[in-house]
C-alpha positions as CSV (number, residue, x, y, z in Angstrom):
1,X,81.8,139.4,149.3
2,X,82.6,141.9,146.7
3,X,86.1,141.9,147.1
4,X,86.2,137.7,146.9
5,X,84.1,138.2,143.6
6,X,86.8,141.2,142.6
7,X,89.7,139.4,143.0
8,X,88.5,136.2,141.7
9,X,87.6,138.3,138.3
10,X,91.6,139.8,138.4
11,X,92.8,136.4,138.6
12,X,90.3,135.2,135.2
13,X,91.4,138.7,133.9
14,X,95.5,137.9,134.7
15,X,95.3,134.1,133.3
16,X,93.4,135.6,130.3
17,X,96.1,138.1,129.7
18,X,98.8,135.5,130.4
19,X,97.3,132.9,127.5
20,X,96.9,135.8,125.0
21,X,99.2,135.3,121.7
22,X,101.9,137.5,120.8
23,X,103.3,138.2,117.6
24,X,105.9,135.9,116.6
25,X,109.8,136.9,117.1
26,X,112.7,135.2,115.4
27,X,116.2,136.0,117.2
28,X,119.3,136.5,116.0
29,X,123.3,137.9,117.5
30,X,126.4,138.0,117.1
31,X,128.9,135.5,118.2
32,X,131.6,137.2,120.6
33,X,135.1,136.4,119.8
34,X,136.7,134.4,116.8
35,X,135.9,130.7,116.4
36,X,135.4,128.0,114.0
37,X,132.0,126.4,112.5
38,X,133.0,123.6,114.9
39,X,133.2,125.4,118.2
40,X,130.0,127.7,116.9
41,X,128.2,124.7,116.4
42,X,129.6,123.5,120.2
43,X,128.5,126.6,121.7
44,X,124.9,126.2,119.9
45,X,124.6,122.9,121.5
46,X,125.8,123.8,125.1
47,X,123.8,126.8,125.1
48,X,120.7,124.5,124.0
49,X,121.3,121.7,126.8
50,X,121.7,124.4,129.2
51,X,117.5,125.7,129.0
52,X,116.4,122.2,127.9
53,X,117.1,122.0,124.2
54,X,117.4,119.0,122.4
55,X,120.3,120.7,119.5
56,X,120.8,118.1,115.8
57,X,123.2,119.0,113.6
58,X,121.4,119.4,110.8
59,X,125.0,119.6,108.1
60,X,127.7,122.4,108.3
61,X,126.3,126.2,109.4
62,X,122.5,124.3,110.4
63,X,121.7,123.2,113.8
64,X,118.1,122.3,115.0
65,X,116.6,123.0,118.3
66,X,113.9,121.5,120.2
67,X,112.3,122.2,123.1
68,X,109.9,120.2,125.0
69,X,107.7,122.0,128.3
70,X,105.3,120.3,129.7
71,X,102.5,119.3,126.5
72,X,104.2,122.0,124.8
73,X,107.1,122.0,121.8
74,X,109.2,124.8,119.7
75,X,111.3,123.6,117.2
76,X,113.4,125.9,115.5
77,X,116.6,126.3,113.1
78,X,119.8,128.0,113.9
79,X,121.6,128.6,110.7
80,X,125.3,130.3,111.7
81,X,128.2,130.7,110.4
82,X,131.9,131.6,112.2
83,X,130.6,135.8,113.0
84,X,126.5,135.1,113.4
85,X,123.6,133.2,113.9
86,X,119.7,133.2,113.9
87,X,116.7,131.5,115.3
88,X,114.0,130.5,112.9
89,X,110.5,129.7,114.1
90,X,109.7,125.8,112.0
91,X,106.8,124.0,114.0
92,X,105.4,124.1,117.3
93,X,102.6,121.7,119.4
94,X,100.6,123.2,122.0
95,X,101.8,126.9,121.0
96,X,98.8,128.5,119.7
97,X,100.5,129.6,116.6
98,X,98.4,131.1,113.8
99,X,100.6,132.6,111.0
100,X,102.4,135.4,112.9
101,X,101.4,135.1,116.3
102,X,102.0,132.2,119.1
103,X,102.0,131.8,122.8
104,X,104.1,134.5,124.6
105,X,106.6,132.1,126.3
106,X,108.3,130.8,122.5
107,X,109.0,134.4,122.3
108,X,110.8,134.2,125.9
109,X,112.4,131.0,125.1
110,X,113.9,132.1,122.3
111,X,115.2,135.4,123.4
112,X,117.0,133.2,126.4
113,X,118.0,130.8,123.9
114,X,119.6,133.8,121.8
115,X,121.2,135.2,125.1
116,X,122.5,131.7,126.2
117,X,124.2,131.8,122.7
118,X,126.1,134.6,122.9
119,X,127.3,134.2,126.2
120,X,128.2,130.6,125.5
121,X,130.5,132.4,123.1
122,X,132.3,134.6,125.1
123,X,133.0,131.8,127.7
124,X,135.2,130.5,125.1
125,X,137.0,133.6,124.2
């Protein structure tokens, strides 16, 4: 009985910890190889459809990502230019954000969004 009512109070504890915000994280890298703002902007987008993301051009050097899981959505810009690029937090749903902190997965998406980027860009190379 005690150890049902223990691990029943780990599991609360481990869902608890799980929901907790996180401070926010913007991302950012370096593009490997040379390449235009065309193939940059390609390589955004392919990176993007790859996890899920919905990627709009947004003009020359602005791209926007959106990502839909579940009842949740991040949307964020990717300004870049032919050497760099960075991912800017600009409105979520369902995300718990409050000014600095938000749910612990955007932070996750974003960091695999960032890595998808760069190797997107040495696929090309």
């Amino acid at each position: 009985m005690i150890q049902r009512r223990l691990m029943a109070f780990g599991a609360i504890l481990a869902l608890a910890a799980c929901a907790r915000p996180a401070p926010l994280q913007e991302g950012s890298g370096e593009f490997v190889g040379r390449g235009t703002l065309t193939q940059r902007a390609a390589e955004i987008r392919r990176a993007g459809a790859g996890l899920g993301w919905v990627m709009q051009d947004q003009g020359p050097g602005l791209m926007r990502g959106t990502l839909n899981v579940r009842s949740h959505q991040a949307v964020v810009d990717i300004p870049y230019d032919t050497r760099r690029f960075s991912i800017r937090y600009v409105t979520s749903t369902n995300l718990d954000y409050t000014g600095g902190t938000i749910h612990r997965n955007y932070n996750n998406w974003v960091r695999n969004l960032q890595n998808a980027i760069v190797v997107q860009s040495g696929a090309q190379s």
